[in-house]
ZAMARGU-4260 file (C-alpha; in steps of 0.2 Angstrom, whole numbers, plus 5000, padded with zeros to 4 digits):
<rodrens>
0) 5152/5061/4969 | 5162/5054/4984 | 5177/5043/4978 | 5175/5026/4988 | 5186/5027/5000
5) 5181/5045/5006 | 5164/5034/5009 | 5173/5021/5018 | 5184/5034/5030 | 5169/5044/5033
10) 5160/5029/5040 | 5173/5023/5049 | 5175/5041/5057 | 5157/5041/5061 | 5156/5026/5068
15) 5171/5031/5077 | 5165/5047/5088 | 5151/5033/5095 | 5169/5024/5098 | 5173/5037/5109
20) 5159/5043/5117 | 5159/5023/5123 | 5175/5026/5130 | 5172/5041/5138 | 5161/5029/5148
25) 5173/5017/5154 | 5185/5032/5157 | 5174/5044/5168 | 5178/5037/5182 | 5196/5040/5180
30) 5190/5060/5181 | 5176/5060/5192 | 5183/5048/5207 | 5195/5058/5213 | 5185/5074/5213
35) 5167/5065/5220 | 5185/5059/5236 | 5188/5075/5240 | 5178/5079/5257 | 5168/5093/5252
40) 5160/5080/5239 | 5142/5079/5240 | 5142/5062/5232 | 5147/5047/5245 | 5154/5031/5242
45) 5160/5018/5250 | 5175/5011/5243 | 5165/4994/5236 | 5152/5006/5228 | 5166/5017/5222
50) 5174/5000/5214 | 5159/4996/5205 | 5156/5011/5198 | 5173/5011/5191 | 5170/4994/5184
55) 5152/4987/5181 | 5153/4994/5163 | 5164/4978/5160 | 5154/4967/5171 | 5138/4972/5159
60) 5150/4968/5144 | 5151/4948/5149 | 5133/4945/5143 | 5129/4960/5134 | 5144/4958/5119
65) 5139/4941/5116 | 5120/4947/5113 | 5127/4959/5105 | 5135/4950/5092 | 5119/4942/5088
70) 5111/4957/5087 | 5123/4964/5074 | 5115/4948/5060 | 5097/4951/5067 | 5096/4971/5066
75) 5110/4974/5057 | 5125/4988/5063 | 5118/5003/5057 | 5100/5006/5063 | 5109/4999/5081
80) 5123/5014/5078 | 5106/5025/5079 | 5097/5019/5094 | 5111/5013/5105 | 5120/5029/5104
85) 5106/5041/5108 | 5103/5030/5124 | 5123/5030/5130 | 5121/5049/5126 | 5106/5053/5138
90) 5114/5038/5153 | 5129/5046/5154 | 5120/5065/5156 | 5110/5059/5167 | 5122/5056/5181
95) 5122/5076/5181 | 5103/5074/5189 | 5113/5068/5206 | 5116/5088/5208 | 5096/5091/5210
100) 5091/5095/5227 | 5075/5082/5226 | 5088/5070/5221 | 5100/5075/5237 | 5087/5076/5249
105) 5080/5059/5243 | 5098/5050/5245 | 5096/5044/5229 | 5113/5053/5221 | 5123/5035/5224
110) 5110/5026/5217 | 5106/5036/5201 | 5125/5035/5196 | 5126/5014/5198 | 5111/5015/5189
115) 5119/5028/5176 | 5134/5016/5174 | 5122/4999/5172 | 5115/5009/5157 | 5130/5013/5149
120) 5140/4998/5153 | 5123/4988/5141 | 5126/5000/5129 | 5143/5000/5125 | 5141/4982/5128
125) 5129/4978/5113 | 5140/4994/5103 | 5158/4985/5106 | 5157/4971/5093 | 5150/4983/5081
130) 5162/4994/5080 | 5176/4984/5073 | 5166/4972/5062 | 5156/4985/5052 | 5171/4995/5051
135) 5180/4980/5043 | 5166/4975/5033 | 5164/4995/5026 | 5181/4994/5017 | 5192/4987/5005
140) 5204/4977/5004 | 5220/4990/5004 | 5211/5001/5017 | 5205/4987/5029 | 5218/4985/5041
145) 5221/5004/5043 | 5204/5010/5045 | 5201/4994/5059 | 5216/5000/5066 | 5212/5018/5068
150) 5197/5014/5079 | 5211/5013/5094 | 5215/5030/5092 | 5196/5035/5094 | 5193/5024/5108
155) 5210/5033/5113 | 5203/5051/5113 | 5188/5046/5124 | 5200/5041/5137 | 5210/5058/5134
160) 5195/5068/5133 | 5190/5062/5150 | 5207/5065/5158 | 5205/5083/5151 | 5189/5087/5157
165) 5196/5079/5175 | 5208/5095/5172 | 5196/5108/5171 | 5179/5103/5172 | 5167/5095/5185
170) 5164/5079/5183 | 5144/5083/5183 | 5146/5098/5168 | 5160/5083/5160 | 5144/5072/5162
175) 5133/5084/5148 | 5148/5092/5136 | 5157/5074/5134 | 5142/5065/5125 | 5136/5079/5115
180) 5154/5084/5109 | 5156/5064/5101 | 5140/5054/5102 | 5130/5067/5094 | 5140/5070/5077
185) 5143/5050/5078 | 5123/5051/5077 | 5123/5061/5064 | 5136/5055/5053 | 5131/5036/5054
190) 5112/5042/5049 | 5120/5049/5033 | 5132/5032/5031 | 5128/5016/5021 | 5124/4999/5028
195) 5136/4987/5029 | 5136/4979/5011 | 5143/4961/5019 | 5128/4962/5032 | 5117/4964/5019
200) 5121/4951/5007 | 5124/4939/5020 | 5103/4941/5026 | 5100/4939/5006 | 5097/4958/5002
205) 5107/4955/4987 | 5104/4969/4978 | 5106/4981/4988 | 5124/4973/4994 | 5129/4974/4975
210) 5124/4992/4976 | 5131/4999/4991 | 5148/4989/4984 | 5150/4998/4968 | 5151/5014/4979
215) 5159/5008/4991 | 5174/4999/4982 | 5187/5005/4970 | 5185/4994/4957 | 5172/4980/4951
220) 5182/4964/4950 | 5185/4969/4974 | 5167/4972/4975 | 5161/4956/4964 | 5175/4946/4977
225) 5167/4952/4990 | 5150/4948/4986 | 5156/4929/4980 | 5162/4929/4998 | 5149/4937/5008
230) 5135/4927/4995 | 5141/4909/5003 | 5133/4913/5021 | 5116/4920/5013 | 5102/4917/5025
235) 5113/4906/5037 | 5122/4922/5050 | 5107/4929/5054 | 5101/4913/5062 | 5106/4911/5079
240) 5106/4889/5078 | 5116/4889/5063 | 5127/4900/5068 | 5130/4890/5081 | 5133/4875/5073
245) 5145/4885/5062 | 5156/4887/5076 | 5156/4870/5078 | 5165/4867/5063 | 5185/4864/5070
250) 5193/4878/5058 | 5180/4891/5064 | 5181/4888/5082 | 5200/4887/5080 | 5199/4906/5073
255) 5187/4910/5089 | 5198/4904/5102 | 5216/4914/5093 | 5204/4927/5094 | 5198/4927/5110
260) 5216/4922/5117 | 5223/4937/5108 | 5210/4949/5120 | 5213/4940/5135 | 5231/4943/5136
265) 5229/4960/5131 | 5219/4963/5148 | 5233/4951/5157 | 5247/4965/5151 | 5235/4979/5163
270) 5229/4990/5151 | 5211/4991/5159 | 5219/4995/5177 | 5232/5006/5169 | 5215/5017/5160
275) 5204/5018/5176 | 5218/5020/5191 | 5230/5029/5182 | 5227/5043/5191 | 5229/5035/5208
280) 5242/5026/5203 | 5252/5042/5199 | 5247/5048/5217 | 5255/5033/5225 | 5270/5034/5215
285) 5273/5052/5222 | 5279/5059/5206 | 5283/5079/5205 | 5269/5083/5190 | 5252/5085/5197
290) 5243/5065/5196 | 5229/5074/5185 | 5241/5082/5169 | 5252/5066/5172 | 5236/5054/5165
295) 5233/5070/5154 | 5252/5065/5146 | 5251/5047/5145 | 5235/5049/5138 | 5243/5060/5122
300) 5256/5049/5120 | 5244/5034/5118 | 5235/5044/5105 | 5250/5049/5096 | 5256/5032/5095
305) 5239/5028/5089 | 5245/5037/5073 | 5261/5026/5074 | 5251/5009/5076 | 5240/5015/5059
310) 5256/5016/5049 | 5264/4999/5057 | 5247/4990/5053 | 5250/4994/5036 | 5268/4992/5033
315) 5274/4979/5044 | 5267/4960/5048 | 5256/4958/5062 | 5268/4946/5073 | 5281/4957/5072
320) 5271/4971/5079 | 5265/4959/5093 | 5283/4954/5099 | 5288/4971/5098 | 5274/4980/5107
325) 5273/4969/5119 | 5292/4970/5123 | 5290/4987/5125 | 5275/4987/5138 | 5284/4971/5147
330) 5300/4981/5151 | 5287/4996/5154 | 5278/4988/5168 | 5294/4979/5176 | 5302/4996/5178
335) 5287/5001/5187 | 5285/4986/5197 | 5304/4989/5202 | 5302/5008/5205 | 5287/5001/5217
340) 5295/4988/5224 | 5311/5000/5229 | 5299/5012/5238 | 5290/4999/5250 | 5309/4995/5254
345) 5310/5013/5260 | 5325/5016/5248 | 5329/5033/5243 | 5320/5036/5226 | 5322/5056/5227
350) 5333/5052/5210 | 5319/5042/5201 | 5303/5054/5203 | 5304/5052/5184 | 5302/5036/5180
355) 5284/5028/5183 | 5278/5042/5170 | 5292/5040/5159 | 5290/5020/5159 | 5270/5023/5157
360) 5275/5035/5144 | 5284/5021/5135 | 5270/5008/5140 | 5257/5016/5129 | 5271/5018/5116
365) 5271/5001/5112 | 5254/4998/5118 | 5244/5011/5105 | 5259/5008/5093 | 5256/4991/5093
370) 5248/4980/5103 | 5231/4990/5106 | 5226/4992/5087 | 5236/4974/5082 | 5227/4965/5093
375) 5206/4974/5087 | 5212/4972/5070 | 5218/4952/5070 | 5205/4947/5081 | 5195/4952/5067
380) 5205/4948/5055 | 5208/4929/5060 | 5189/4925/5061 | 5180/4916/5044 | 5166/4925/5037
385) 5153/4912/5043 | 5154/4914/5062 | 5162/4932/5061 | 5148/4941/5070 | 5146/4925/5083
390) 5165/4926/5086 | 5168/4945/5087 | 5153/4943/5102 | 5164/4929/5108 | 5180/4937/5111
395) 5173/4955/5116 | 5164/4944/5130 | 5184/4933/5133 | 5190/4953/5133 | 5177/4959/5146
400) 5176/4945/5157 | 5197/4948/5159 | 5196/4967/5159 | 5182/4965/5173 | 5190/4951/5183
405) 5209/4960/5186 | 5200/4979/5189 | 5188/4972/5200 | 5201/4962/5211 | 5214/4976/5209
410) 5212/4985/5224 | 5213/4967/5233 | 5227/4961/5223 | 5237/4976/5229 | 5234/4974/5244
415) 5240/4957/5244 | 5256/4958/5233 | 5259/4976/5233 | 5259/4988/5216 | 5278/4982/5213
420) 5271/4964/5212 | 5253/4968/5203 | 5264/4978/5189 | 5278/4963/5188 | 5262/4953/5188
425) 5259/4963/5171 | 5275/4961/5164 | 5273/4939/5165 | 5258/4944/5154 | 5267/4952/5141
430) 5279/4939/5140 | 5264/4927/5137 | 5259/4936/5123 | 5274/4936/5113 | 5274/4919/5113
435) 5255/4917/5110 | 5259/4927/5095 | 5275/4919/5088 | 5267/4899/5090 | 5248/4903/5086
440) 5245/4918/5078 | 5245/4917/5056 | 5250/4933/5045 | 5235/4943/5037 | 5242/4958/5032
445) 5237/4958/5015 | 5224/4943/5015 | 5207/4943/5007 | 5191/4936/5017 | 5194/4922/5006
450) 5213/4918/5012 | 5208/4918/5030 | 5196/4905/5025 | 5206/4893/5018 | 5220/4896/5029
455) 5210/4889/5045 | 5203/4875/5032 | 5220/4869/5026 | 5225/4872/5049 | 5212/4859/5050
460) 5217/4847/5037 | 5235/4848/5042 | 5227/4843/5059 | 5216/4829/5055 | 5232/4821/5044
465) 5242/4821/5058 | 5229/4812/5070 | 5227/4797/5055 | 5245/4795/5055
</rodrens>
């Protein structure tokens, strides 16, 4: 017999290889880019196209995380593990079909991979908001903000993974060993995982809530809590009206804009620019280690520091973790900014070859350590029960509207304000993130589903006093 938290971390790892085969989606192009540039490439594309291949995965995310989240109450995160994952995993194979001669001969190679990436960017779209909420809903109370947290370092690895298989593979072979090395084992071991217990109570499979709970939590007087909690919203999440109207009520929709504001500024601090253009951005800095194994190490030291943001997220209050993080990635990006800003001055910068992947280096330090996992595991964290799915679709739509908008306009930004004033640029956002965080943001570390409740009640009330007086 499997102890409950063995359950909990063995669903939270399966869900987790998905994790990762969704973002060896987003980061393929960081590997296959460059190698479909180089002139002997077969595959041509302009550099629009070559854009939007990089980033209409987070176009697709705008509508397709909201509908996701509805999804989530309608089918419930498990039997969507199951079929979305099998369909990611034979989209992002596919674009290894542009290699066929009929396909060649047909000019059809271009259009296949846009096609490829509209497929997956849907996926992962519908896949982002479950992620995070059935991996908090899964566990406990003591392993809740480490397990939500961990999911970084797997949407870490897809990213590594891919900067890897840039190293050694093709892009069309990385295009069939990527998916079946994580989305397949994620496959298997969600099949073999239980339903979220929460989900189920809250569509009035009691029962079978209460039953999955007793496995699933350490001790009776959690898993009754739980229930108590979940057994409020029976019937009422899986409508789409009423969970509307529930959003309507000022302390929810209070939760869903902190959560939402919390992903914007993530994005405004670069992080999607810095996962798809790494690469090229190495290649205009000019350092001395090859542009490929230079992503390869910032890659490993996001992952590593994944492992540090675990252990902060369980020690350490959340806004200290913010203001810290974020320092680091502020200072990061304005050391960069400067390096760029002293080479389109034509000053010699013989002497600081070391610095853009040193300060990248310390970038993903306080990013993975801190503000990457922080800022998946609060968002969740600050949203009520009753509008928790409709809110996790609400800010993973906020997250990829602003993750679309600055690595779409990129390109056009640099070309208006150089790297040194886009990575400056990046460096104002952290700022504004610190402060969103000290003025806005509650503690809950340590909070149960029914503190984070009352706390947005009592906000509310606190609120309305105010206005009377």
């Amino acid at each position: 017999m499997l102890s409950p938290r063995v359950r909990q971390v063995f669903a939270t790892s399966s869900a987790g290889m998905i994790l990762v085969g969704m973002m060896i989606s987003w980061g393929f192009p960081s590997a296959s880019l460059p190698q479909m540039e180089q002139p002997d490439s077969d595959i041509h594309f302009t550099a629009e196209a070559a854009s939007w291949f990089a980033t209409v995965p987070f176009l697709m995310l705008i509508p397709g995380s909201f509908i996701g989240s509805s999804a989530y109450e309608w089918a419930g995160p498990r039997r969507t593990f199951l079929l979305l994952s099998l369909i990611l995993c034979c989209s992002i194979m596919s674009m290894s079909l542009t290699g066929w001669t009929l396909v060649q001969e047909a000019g059809m190679a271009e259009i296949l991979l846009l096609a490829s990436r509209v497929v997956q960017g849907s996926a992962v779209a519908f896949l982002i908001p479950f992620v995070s909420v059935y991996t908090y809903e899964i566990s406990d109370q003591y392993l809740r903000g480490t397990l939500t947290s961990v999911t970084e370092a797997f949407a870490t690895s897809g990213f590594v993974l891919c900067y890897l298989a840039g190293c050694f593979l093709s892009w069309r072979t990385s295009a069939i060993v990527l998916p079946l090395v994580t989305l397949v084992p994620g496959f298997i071991g969600i099949f073999f995982s239980h339903e979220s217990p929460l989900w189920l109570a809250r569509i009035g499979k009691e029962e079978k809530a209460s039953e999955i709970l007793s496995v699933m939590r350490c001790t009776e007087e959690e898993a009754a809590s739980d229930l108590k909690t979940a057994r409020r919203d029976v019937g009422r999440a899986c409508k789409w009206s009423e969970s509307l109207q529930m959003l309507l009520k000022k302390s929810n929709a209070l939760a869903v804009v902190l959560s939402s504001s919390l992903m914007v500024m993530k994005e405004i601090s670069g992080f999607a620019v810095l996962s798809i253009y790494v690469v090229q951005i190495f290649q205009e800095a000019g350092v001395g280690l090859d542009p490929k194994w230079s992503s390869v190490v910032v890659g490993m030291a996001r992952l590593a520091c994944n492992v540090l943001g675990s252990f902060m997220l369980h020690n350490f209050r959340r806004r200290l973790i913010f203001v810290v993080g974020n320092t680091l990635t502020g200072l990061a990006t304005a050391a960069i900014g400067t390096f760029f800003y002293l080479q389109s001055r034509g000053w010699d910068i013989s002497h600081l070859t070391w610095l853009p992947l040193a300060a990248l280096v310390v970038h993903m330090v306080g990013y993975a350590g801190g503000v990457g996992p922080c800022t998946w595991t609060a968002s969740v964290e600050v949203l009520p029960g009753p509008v928790r799915s409709i809110g996790t679709g609400i800010f993973s739509t906020s997250y990829a509207t602003a993750a679309f908008v600055i690595s779409k306009s990129y390109p056009n930004i640099r070309d208006m304000i150089g790297l040194h004033g886009v990575f400056w640029m990046f460096s104002g956002g952290c700022i504004g993130y610190i402060l969103l965080a000290i003025f806005f943001l509650p503690e809950t570390k340590g909070k149960s589903l029914q503190d984070i409740e009352d706390y947005w009640e009592n906000v509310t009330k606190k609120r309305n006093a105010r206005v009377y007086v």
